[in-house]
N, C-alpha and C positions, 0 to 999 in steps of 0.2 A: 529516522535513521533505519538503515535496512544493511542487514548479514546475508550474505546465501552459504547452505552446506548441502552437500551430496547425500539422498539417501539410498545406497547401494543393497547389493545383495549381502548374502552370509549376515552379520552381526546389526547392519547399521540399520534396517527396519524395523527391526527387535527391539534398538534401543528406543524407538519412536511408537513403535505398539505398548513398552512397556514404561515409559518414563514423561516421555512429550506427552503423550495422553493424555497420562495422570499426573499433571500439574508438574512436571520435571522430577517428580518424587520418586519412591521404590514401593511400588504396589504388592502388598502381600502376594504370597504363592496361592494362586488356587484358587483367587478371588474373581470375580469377570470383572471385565472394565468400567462396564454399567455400575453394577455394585458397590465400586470402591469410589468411585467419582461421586455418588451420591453418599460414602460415610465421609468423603472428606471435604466436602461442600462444594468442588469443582464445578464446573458449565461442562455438557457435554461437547466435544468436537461438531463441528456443523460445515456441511457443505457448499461450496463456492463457485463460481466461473458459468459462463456458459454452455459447458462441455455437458455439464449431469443431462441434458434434453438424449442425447445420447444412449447413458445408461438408465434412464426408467429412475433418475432420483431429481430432487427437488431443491433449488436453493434455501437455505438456510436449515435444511434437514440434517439430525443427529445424527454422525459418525458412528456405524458400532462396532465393536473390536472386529466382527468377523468380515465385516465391509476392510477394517484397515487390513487385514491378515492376508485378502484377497488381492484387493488392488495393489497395496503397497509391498507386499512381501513377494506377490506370485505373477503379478504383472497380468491379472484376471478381472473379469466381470463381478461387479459388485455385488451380483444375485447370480453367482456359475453357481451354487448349491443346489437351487432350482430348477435352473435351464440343465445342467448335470443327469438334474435325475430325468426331466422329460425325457430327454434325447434316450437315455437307458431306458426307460418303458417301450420308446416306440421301436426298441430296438436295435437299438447304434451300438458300437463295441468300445468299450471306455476310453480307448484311445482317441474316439474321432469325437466323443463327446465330451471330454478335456479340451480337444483341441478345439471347442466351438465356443470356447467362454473365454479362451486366449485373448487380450489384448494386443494386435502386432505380433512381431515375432515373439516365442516362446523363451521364454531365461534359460530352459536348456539349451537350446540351439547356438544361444551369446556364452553359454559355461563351458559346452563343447570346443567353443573355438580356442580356449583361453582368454576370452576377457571377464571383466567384470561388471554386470549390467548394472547401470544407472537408471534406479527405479524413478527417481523425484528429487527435487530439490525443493529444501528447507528455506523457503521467505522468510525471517525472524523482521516485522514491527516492529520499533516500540518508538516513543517521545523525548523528546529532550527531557534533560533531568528537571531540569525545572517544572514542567508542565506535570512530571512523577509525583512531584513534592507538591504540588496542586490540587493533582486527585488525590493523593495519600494523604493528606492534613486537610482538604477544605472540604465542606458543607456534602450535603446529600447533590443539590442541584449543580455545583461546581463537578463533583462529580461525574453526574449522567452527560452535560456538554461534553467534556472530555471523552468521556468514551463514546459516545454518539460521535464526536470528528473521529476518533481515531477510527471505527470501523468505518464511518464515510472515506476517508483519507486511504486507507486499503482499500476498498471496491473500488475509487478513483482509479487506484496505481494499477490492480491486478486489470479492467478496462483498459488500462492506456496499454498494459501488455498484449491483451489481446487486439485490439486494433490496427495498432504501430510496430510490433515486435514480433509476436511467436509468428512460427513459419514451422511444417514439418517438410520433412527429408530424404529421399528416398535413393537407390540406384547409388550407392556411398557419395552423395550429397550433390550428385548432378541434376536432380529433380529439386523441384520444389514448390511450395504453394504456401499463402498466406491459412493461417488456421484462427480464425476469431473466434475460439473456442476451448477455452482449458477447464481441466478437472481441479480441484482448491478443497484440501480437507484443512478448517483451520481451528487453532488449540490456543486457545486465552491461557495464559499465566497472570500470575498477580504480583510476583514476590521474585525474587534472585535467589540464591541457592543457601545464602546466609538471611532469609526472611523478609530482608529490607526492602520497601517499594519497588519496583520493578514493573509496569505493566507494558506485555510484549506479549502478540500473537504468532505464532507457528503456522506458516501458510504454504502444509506440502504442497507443492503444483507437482501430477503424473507428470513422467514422461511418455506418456500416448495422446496424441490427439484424430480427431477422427477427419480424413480428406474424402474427395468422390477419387475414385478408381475410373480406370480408362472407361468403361463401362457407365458410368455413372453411380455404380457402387458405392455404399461406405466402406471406407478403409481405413483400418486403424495404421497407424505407425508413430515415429519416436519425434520428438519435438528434436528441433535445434538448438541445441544447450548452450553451444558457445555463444549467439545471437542472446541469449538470457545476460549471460555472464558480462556480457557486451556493455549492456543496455542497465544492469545492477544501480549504478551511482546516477543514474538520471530518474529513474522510478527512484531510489531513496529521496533523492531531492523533491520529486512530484509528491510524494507521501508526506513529507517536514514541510512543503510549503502549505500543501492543501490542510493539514490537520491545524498546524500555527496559525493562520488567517483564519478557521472556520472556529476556534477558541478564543482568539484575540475580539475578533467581531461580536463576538458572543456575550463574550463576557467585558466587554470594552480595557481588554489590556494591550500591548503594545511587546515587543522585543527590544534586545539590547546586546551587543555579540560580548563575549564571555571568551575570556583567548585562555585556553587550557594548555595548550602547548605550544609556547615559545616561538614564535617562529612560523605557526602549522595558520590554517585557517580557522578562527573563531566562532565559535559554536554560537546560532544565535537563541538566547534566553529569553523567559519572560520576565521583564521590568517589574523590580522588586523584590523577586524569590532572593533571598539571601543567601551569600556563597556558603555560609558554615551550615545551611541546609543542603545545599547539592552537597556537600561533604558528607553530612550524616548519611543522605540516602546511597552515595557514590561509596558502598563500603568496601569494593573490592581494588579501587584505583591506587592505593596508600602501599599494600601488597603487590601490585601488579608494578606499579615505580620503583620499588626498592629490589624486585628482583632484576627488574629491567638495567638498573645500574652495575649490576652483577655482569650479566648478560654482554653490555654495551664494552665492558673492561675486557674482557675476555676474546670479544673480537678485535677488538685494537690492541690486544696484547697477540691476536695471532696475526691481522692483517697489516700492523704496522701502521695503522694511522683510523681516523673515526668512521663509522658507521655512514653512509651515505643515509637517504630518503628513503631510498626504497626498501635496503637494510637494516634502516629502525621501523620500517612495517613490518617487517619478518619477524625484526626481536620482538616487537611486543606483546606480536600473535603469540610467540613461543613464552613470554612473559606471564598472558594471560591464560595458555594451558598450566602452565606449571604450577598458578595462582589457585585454579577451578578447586571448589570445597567439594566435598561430597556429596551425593543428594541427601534430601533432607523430607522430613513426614511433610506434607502437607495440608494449610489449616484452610478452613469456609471464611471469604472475605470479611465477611463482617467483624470474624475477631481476629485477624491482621489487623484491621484499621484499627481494634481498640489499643493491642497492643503497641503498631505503631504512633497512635496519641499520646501514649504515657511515654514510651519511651522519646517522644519530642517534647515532652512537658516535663521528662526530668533533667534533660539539657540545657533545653532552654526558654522554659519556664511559660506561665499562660498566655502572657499578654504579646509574645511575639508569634504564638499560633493564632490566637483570636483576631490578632487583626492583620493575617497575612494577605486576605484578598483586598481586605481595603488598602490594604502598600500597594500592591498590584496594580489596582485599578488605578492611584492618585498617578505614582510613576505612568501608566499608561495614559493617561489624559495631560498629563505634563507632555508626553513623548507627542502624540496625537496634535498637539495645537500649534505644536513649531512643525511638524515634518506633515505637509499635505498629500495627500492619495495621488499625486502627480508623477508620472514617469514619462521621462525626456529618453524616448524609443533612439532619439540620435545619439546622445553619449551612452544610453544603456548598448547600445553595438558596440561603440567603439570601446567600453569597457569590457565587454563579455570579448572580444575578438582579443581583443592584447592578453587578457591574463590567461587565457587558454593557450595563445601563442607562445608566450612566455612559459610557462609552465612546462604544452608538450612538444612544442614544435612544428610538428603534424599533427593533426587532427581531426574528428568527423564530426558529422551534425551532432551525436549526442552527447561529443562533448562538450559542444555550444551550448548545446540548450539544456543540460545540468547547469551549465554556469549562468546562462540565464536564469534560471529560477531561483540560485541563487544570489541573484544582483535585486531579484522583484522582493523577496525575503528580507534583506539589507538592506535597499532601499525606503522600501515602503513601510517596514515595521508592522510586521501583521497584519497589514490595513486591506481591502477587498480589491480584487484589480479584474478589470474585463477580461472575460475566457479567451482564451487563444492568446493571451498578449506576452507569451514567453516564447512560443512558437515564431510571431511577427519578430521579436527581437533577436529570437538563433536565425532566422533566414536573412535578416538586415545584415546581421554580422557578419555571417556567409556571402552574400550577395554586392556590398558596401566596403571591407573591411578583408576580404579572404581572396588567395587564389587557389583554383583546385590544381592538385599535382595527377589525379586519377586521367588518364587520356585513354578514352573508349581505342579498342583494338579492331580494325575492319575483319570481319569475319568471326568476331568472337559476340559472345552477348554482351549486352550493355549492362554496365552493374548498376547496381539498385540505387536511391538516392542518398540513402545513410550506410556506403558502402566507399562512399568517396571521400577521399582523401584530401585536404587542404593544409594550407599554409599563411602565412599574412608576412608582409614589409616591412612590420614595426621594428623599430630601432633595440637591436637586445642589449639587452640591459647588462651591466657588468659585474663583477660581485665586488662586494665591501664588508669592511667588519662592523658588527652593534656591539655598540657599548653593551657591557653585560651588565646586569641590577643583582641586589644582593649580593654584592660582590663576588659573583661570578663571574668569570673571564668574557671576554668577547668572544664572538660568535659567527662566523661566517653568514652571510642575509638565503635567506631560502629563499626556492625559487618563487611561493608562492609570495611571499614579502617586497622581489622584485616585480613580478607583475602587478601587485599592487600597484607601485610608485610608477611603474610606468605609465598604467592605462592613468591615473592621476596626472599625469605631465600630459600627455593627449587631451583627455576632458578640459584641464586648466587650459589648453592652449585654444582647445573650442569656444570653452568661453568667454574667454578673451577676444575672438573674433568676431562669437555674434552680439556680444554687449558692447561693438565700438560703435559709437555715434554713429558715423557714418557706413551703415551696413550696409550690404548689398541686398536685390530681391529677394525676398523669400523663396527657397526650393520647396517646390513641392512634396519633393522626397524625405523632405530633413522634418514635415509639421510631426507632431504629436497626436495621430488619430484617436487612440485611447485617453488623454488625459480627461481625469475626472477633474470636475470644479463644482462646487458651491454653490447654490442660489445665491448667496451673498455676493460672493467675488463677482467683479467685473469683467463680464465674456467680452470688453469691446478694448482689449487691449493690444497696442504696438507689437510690433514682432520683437522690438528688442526688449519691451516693458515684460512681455513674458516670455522670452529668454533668460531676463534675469531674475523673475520671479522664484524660475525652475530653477536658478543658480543656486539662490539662498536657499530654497528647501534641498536640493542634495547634499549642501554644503553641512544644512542642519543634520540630516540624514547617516554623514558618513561618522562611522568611531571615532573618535576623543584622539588617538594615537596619530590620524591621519591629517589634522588639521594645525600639527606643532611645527611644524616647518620643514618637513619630510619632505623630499622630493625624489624625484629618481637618479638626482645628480649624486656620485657618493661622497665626490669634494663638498659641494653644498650640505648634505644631510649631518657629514660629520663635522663641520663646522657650526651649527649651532650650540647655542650657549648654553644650552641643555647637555647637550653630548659632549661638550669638551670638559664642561664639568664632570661628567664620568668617567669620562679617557681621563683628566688628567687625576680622578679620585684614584684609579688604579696605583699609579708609582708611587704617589704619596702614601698608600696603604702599606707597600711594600718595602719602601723606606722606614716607616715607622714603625714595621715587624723586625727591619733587619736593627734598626736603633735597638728594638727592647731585647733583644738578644745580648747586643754589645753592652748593652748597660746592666747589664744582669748580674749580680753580685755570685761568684763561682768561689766554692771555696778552696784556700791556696794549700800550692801542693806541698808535702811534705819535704821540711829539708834534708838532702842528701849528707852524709857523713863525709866530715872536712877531711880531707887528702891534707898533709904536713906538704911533701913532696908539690904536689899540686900548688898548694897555696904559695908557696916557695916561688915557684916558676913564676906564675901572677906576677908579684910582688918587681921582680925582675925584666919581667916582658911585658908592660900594659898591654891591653887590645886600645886598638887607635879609636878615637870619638868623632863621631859625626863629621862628615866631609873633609876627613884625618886619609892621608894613605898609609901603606904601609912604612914605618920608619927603620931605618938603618940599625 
């Protein structure tokens, strides 16, 4: 999973020299950074990317305060201290020997203008909860796997940035050039701000990277941010797959998707972690929901009706500031983990911590013997193409091939899949499944290939209501719920074509170039014998929810006998609240003091009885 935040000028470097640092903590006044990092048991910060060839520093070299004070606060040379004073010995007047340690344009020059320079942005790492609760509670060697993926899994992603992604900018963004080259100061954490597992790295990336100049010069200038911003949820996704597969492999465990919110896309977990463990270690979620309730009431109380999609990313963001604790001291890992042991062994006691890897591992070789390492590259397009169409509409390569990584995630269940085969299945989807709406302009430049624009034919889906559990109301279906069911109406109808007896030739287009198999398994199989082999492993593959009789029809979906039993649990609940009301023993009002006169009249004039008119 991956966050980005802005580290700008004035306040926000300060808080990353003084807090990020140091473990997210509040570092004494006075102290150096070096100094307190080592009374509080911390890693020091270490440098990243292939940009340091650059400045005269070295991959996996310590961070030191006055390197961060340089780079990140003044938009300078990682050693101007030094190069500073040469230039003043041989002479220079302190102006032009400032301006020789400058990286790109100077932060004055951008504060003159009135804007506000954007030093770097904040990469935030970390792992599913589950995998947290794996290195927090298991063994010495469960540990070191995990974090050996997880810093493999970052150098994966910050690579795929530089190769596929950064670009700097120039001429107000008429120029440009690929730059395979970033600067990476990165800050291990262990713990959340309330103590509890947590582990997440802080992966400033500058914004300067170095081009050749007309000249052939080097020249520094400012990355393209919004291309970062762009490209955010497909590097998260390359990071959670690549880290998930290289743990799972490892340690022979398996996933299992974990639906957190209703409706949203299901988080996939490792097989076995137990939910009231992701609770314990999830301790800021409980807070973050109850204010968000708050929240949600407040704008349907101003905007007259519920919160959209994009409107409940807003609140929850504003949910989880409102939530954020204060910083806290920070402890040397070794006694986190003790404490976090005791405090899982007075919850919930020895025997469910001692044998959480082996749950792990059994669920995972359970998962492992029905769902084979086989991906059907023809229905993985035609799934990745519909629910991204469904979803945005429009869209580019990378939002193809985020969803592709995560169809290989879901699919395969942690299991190891041939390099590039998320790539072969965003361009199928593209190429099989999409039409571009981008039309190159005669006379202008041709735009790039993750700059274009597409769409697809598929049939858009309608909305309907889900019965609601826990007697919660019904719920309008999200858009991600519809794409679901739809690319499932596609796939079923695929397979349905190529498992009929009488099949037509094979395309060559449609084989499965990647599919792994088995020394055991039989390679001399029919095209339709392994068509439907691949049927029953996706079939085993997909979540529990998806194979009950869901479809994309919403007359069909609501008419099973699952769901009617819920719709019709709704009125009878309703009925049965408005019965215990009426039956509710009220006690009788007091009698009013008899009128003579009144009773009089009575006595004289009855009131007429039931289907009585008035009488004469």
């Amino acid at each position: 999973m991956l966050s980005v935040a802005k580290v700008q000028r004035r306040n926000a470097w300060r808080y990353y020299v003084r807090g990020v640092a140091f473990g997210d903590g509040r570092r004494p006044v006075g102290q150096s950074l070096k100094d307190a990092q080592v009374m509080a048991g911390l890693p020091p910060g270490r440098w990243l990317g292939r940009g340091l060839v650059a400045l005269g520093l070295t991959e996996g070299g310590k961070v030191s305060e006055r390197q961060m004070k340089l780079v990140f606060g003044q938009g300078r040379h990682p050693d101007a201290d030094r190069i500073e004073r040469g230039l003043l010995d041989d002479g220079a007047d302190p102006a032009t020997a400032r301006l020789a340690t400058v990286l790109g344009q100077p932060i004055e020059e951008i504060e003159a203008r009135k804007q506000t320079p954007l030093l770097a942005l904040d990469f935030t790492f970390r792992p599913q909860a589950s995998l947290i609760v794996l290195w927090a509670l298991g063994d010495t060697r469960t540990r070191r796997v995990i974090e050996r993926a997880h810093e493999r899994a970052i150098a994966k992603a910050l690579r795929w940035l530089e190769d596929e992604v950064a670009e700097t900018r120039w001429s107000s963004g008429r120029d440009r050039a690929k730059t395979p080259a970033l600067v990476v100061a990165a800050f291990r954490h262990f713990d959340n701000r309330d103590g509890f597992p947590l582990l997440h790295d802080h992966c400033l990336v500058l914004n300067r990277v170095q081009r050749r100049g007309d000249a052939g010069e080097p020249v520094w200038g400012a990355l393209d941010t919004v291309r970062l911003y762009q490209h955010v949820v497909a590097t998260g996704t390359l990071y959670t797959l690549a880290m998930t597969t290289e743990v799972c492999e490892e340690l022979g465990l398996a996933t299992v998707p974990r639906e957190v919110t209703p409706g949203l896309r299901p988080v996939m977990e490792i097989a076995g972690v137990d939910a009231e463990l992701i609770d314990w270690s999830s301790t800021r979620r409980q807070r973050i929901e109850d204010v968000l309730e708050g929240l949600t009431y407040k704008y349907a109380h101003k905007h007259g009706r519920l919160p959209g999609e994009r409107a409940r990313q807003g609140l929850a963001w504003w949910a989880a500031q409102e939530t954020r604790p204060e910083k806290k001291t920070p402890r040397p890992l070794k006694q986190l983990l003790a404490w976090w042991r005791a405090s899982a062994l007075l919850k919930f006691g020895k025997q469910m911590l001692d044998g959480l890897l082996q749950r792990c591992r059994a669920a995972g070789a359970a998962i492992r013997a029905r769902v084979d390492p086989v991906v059907d590259t023809a229905l993985a397009a035609v799934d990745v193409a519909a629910v991204v169409f469904t979803v945005r509409g429009t869209f580019a390569r990378r939002h193809v091939l985020a969803e592709a990584r995560r169809h290989l995630l879901e699919t395969l269940r942690g299991q190891e899949f041939t390099r590039g085969l998320d790539d072969y299945i965003a361009d199928r989807a593209l190429s099989h499944h999409s039409r571009q709406l981008t039309v190159p302009q005669p006379g202008r430049r041709t735009p790039a290939p993750d700059l274009l624009t597409y769409t697809a034919d598929f049939a858009w889906p309608g909305r309907w209501l889900i019965a609601g559990a826990d007697g919660k109301p019904p719920r309008a279906a999200t858009r991600y719920e519809r794409a679901r069911f739809a690319s499932l109406a596609v796939r079923n109808a695929i397979r349905a074509d190529r498992t009929a007896p009488a099949a037509t030739p094979t395309d060559p287009h449609t084989e499965a170039p990647h599919g792994v198999d088995h020394p055991e398994r039989d390679t001399a199989l029919t095209p339709a014998q392994r068509a439907a082999a691949v049927h029953a492993q996706q079939q085993a593959a997909m979540p529990q929810e998806y194979l009950e009789g869901r479809t994309t029809d919403p007359a069909t979906w609501m008419r099973t006998p699952a769901n009617l039993e819920r719709l019709a649990a709704i009125p009878r609940a309703a009925d049965a609240r408005r019965r215990a009301i009426e039956d509710r023993e009220l006690p009788a009002p007091a009698a009013d003091p008899v009128d003579p006169r009144r009773q009089e009249h009575e006595q004289q004039h009855p009131q007429p009885g039931p289907g009585q008119g008035i009488q004469p």
